[in-house]
VOKOL-782390 format. One record per residue (C-alpha): x, y, z. Coordinates in nm, 4 decimals, padded with zeros to 6 digits. Example, Ala and Ser with C-alpha at 12.3 -4.5 7.8 and 13.67 -1.06 7.14 Angstrom:
<rofis>
(rofi (01.2300,-00.4500,00.7800))
(rofi (01.3670,-00.1060,00.7140))
</rofis>
This chain:
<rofis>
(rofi (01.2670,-00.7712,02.1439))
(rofi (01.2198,-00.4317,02.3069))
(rofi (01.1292,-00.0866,02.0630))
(rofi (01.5092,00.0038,02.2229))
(rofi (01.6488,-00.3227,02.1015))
(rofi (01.5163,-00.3152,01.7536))
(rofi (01.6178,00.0452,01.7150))
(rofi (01.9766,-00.0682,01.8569))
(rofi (02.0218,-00.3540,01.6043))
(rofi (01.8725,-00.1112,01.2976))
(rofi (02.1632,00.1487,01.4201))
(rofi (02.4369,-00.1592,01.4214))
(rofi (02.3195,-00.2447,01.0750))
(rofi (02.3258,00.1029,00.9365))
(rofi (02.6969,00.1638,01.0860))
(rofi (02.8102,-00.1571,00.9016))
(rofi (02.6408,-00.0061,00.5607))
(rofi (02.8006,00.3177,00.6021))
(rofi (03.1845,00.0817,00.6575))
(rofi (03.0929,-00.0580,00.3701))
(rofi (02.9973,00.1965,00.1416))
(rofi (03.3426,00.3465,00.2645))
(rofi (03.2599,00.5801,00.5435))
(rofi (03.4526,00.6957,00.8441))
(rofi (03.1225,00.6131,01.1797))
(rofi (03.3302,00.8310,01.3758))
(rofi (03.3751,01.1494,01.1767))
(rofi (03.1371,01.4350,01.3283))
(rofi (02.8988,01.4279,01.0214))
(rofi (02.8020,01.0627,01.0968))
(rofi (02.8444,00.9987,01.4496))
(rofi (02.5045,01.0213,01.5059))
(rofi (02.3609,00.9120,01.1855))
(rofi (02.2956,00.5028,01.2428))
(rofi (02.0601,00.6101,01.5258))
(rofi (01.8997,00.8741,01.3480))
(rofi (01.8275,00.6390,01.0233))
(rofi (01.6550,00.3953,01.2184))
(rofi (01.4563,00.6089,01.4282))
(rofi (01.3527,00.7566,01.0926))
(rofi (01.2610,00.4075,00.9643))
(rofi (01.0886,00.3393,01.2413))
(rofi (00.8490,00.6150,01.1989))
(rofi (00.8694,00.5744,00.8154))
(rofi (00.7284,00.2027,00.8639))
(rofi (00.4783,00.2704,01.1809))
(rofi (00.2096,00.1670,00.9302))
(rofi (00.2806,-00.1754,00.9757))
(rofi (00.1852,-00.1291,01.3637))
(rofi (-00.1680,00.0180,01.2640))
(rofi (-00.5026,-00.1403,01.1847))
(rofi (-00.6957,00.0294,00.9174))
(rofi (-00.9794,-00.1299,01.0120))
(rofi (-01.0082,-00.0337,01.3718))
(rofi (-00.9349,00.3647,01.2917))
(rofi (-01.2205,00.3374,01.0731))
(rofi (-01.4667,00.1556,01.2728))
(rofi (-01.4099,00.4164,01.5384))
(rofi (-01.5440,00.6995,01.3119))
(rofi (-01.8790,00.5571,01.1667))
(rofi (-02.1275,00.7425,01.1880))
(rofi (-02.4983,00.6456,01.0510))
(rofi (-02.6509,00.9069,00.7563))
(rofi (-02.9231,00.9483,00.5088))
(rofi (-02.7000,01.0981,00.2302))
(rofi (-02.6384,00.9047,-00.0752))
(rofi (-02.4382,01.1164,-00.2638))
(rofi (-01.9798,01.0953,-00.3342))
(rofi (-01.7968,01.1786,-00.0363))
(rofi (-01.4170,01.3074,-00.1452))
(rofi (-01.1107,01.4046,00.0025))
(rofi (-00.8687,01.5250,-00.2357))
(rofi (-00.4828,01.5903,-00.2656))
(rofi (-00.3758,01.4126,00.0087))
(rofi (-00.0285,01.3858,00.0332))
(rofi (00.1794,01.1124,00.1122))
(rofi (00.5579,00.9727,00.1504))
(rofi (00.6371,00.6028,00.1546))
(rofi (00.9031,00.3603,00.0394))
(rofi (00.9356,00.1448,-00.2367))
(rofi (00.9668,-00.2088,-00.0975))
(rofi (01.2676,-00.3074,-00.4015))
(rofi (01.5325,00.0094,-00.3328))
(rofi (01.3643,00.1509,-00.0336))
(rofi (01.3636,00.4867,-00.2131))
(rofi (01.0870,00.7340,-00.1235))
(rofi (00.7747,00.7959,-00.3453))
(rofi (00.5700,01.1050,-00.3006))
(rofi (00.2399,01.2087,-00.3974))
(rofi (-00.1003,01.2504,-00.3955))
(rofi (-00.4386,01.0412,-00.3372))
(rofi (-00.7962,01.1026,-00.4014))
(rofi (-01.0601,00.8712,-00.2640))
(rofi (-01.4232,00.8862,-00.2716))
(rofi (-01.7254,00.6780,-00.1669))
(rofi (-02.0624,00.6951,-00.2088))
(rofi (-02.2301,00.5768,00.1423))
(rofi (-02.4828,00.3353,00.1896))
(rofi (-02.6191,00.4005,00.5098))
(rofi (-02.2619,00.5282,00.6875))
(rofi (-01.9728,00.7474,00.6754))
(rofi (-01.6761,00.7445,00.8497))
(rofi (-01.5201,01.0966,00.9958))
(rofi (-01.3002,01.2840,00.7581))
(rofi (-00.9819,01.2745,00.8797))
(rofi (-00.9836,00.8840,00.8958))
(rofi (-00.9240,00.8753,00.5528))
(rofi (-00.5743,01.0742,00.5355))
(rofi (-00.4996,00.8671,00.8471))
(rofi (-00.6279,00.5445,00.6292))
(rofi (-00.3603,00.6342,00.3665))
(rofi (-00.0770,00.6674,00.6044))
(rofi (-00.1022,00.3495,00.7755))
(rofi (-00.0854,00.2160,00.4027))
(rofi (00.1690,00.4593,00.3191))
(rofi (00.4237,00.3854,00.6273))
(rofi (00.4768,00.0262,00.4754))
(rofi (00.7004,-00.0441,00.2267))
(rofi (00.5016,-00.0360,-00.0876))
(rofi (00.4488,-00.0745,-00.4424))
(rofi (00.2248,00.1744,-00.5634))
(rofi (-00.0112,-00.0521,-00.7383))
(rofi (-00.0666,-00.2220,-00.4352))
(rofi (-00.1145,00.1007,-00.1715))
(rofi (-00.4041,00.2047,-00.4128))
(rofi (-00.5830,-00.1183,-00.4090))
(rofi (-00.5160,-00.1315,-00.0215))
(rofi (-00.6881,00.1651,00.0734))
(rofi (-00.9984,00.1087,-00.1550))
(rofi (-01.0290,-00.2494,00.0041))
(rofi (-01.0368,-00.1054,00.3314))
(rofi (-01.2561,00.1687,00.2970))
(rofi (-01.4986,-00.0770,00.1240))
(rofi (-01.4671,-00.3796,00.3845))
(rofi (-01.5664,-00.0905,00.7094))
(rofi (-01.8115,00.1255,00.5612))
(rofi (-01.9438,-00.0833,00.2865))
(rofi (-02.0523,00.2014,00.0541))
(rofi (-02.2153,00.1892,-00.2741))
(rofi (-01.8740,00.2448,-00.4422))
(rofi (-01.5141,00.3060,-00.3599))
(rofi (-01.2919,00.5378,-00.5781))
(rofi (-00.9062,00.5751,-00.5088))
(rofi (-00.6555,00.7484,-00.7587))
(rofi (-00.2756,00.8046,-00.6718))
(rofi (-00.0248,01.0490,-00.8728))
(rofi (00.3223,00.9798,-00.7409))
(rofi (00.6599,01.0252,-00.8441))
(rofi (00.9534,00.7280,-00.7537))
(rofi (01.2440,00.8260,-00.6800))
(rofi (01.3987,00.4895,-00.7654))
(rofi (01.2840,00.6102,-01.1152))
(rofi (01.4473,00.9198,-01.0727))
(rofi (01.7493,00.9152,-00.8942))
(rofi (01.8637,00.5692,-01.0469))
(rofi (01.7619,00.3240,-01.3085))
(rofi (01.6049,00.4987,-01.5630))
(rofi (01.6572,00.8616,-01.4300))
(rofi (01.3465,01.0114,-01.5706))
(rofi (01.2829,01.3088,-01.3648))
(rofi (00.9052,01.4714,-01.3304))
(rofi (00.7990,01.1109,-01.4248))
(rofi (00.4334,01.0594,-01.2436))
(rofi (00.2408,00.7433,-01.2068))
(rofi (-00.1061,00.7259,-01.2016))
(rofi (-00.2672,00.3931,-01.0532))
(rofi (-00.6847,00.3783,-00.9776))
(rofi (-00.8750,00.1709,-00.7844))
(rofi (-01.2365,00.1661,-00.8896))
(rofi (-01.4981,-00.0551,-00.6746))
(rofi (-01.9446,-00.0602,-00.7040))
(rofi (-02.1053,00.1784,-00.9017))
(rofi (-01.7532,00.3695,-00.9913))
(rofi (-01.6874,00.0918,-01.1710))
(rofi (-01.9933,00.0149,-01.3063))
(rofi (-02.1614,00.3635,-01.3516))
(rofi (-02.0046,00.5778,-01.6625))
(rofi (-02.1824,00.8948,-01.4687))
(rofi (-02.0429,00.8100,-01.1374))
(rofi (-01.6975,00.7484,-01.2628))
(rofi (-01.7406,01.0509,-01.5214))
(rofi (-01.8137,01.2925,-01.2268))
(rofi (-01.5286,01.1708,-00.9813))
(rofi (-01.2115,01.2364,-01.2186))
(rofi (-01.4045,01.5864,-01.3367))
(rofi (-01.3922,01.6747,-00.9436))
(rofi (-01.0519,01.5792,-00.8690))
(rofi (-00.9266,01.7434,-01.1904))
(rofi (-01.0825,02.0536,-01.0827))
(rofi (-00.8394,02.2666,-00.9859))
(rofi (-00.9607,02.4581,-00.6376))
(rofi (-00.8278,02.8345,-00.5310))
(rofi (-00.6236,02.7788,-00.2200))
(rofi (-00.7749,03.0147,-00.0694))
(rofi (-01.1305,02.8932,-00.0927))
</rofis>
């Protein structure tokens, strides 16, 4: 099936929803809307069409530095695989290399391929840690994620401001109190914006 197809079929789909739920398709304020929802899924699931592995493996770079590596407060959207409802929020990963690093911006690019899936959040922590460790095989692997659900939010429960906090702790984060100590101290740090 062509990109063209798929994106013709998603559109079908979506107009049937939208008769279902009760809507008017032809009414100016939805004429165009089945298209535009799955061109917006499409982007919102591109992850599945990218290889963690091989955006990593074309960053590595060999080093002599031992110490954490961090990116903080990345930001991310994705989609909870039971409503399809967005969650949004933050990641912080670290490693502590071993002999490699990868280039920076591999790792926001690491947590949107995870991201553009649909996920659970559980699982999009654990996913990016197990990459990161499988391609640059560092001494240890840190990954926290704050996020809020909307599926929490705006249904269910309702619980607005609600945030979830999942880790994923691999090596000597996990096994070194000093290592894990000094990770959550730096990404509780709050930084000037302006720095």
């Amino acid at each position: 099936m062509t990109n063209e197809e798929k994106l013709n079929k998603i559109a079908k789909n979506t107009q049937e929803i939208l008769e279902l739920l009760g809507e008017d398709n032809s009414r100016e304020g939805l004429e165009k809307t089945p298209m535009r929802v799955a061109k917006s899924l499409e982007f919102l699931t591109s992850g599945y069409h990218e290889n963690p592995k091989e955006v990593l493996n074309q960053a590595l770079f060999t080093t002599s530095n031992d110490e954490m590596v961090l990116v903080r407060d990345i930001e991310f959207y994705s989609l909870c695989e039971h409503h399809m409802l967005p969650i949004i929020g933050r990641v912080h990963v670290a490693y502590i290399p071993d002999g490699k690093v990868v280039g920076l911006s591999k790792i926001p690019r690491i947590v949107n391929i995870f991201a553009r899936r649909l996920q659970i959040q559980e699982q999009l922590t654990e996913q990016i840690a197990d990459a990161i460790s499988e391609v640059i095989k560092p001494k240890g692997v840190a990954v926290v994620v704050h996020a809020r659900h909307m599926c929490m939010e705006m249904r269910g429960v309702e619980k607005i401001n609600s945030t979830t906090v999942s880790s994923a702790l691999r090596g000597l984060f996990k096994s070194d109190k000093r290592t894990r100590s000094e990770f959550y101290n730096l990404i509780n740090t709050h930084t000037p914006s302006n720095f």
